[in-house]
N, C-alpha and C positions, 0 to 999 in steps of 0.2 A: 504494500500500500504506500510506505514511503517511495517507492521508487517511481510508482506512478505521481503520487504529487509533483515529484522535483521537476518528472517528463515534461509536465502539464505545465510549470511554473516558467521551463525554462523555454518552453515551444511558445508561451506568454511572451515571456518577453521577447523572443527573436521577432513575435509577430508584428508587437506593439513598436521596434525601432524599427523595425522593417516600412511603416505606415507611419512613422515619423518624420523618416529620412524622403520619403517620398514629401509628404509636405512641406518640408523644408526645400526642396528641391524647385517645387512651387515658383514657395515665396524668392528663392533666390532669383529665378527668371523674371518674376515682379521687378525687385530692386534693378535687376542691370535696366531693364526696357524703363524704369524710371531716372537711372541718374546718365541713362543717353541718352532722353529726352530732354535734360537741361544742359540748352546751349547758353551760351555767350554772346552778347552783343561783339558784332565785330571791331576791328580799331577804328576802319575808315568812319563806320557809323558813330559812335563815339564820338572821334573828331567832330565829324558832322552837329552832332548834337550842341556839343561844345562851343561849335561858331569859327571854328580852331582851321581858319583857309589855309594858312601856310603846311600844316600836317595834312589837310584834304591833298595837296598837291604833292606832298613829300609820298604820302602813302598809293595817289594813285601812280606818281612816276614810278615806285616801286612797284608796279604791277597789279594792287588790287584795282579789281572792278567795278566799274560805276554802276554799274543794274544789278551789283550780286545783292542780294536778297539774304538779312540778318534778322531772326524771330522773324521771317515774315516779311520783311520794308526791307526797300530799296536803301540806299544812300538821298537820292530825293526823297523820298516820302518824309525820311527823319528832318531833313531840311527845311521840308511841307510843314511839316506837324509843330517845328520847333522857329520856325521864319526867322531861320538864315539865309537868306535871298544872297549876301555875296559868298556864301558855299553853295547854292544851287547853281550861280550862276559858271563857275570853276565844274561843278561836276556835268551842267550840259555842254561845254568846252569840251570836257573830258567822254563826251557820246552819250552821258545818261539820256533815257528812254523815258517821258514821261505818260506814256502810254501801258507802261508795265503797271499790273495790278496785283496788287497787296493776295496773302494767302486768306485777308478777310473780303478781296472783293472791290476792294477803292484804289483809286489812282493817288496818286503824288497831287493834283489839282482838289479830288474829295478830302483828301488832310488837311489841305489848307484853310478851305474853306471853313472845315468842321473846328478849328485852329483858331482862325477869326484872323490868318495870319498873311497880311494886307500887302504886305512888300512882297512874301515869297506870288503872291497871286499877280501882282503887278509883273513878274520874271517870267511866270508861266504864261498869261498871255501875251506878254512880246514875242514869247518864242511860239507861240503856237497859232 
């Protein structure tokens, strides 16, 4: 009879980390698809936000791209959002697109407006 309990206790437990280790397993694929879903604002956008022309120009002669898309926005859109009109005007120099639309759906000219941000709108229709 003892030897049967210990079977019983020990088949217990194999069974119980055995169905542990499986949920843990889980949650570990939880956490990675969660902290590689938190990105970074990029530099140029940064800059951008900042007002900061002389690093817009440092960072796109270094080869970043004027349409690449950070959380979502453009380097214009940040521009839009935040009415730096003389870094919008450096990034459509530099080829930005303001026809590219946000992963929510609005342009570089929708931010602005939504912004209340008077100068960057005055840049987009000269250029548009």
């Amino acid at each position: 009879m003892k030897k049967s309990i210990l079977i019983l206790s020990l088949i217990s437990v194999f069974t119980l980390t055995g169905v542990y280790a499986n949920n843990n397993d889980h949650i570990n694929k939880y956490e990675a698809e969660s902290v590689s879903a938190n990105e970074e604002i990029s530099s140029l956008c940064k800059a951008v936000m900042k007002g900061d022309v002389d690093q817009v120009r440092s960072l796109l002669a270094l080869g970043e791209k004027s349409n690449e898309k950070s959380l979502g926005l453009t380097p214009a859109m940040y521009a839009a959002r935040y009415n730096k009109a003389e870094v919008l005007k450096v990034l459509l120099l530099n080829g930005a697109n303001l026809n590219i639309k946000s992963d929510q759906g609005y342009t570089a000219k929708d931010y602005a407006k939504m912004s209340n941000a008077n100068d960057v709108l005055a840049v987009i229709d000269q250029d548009m």
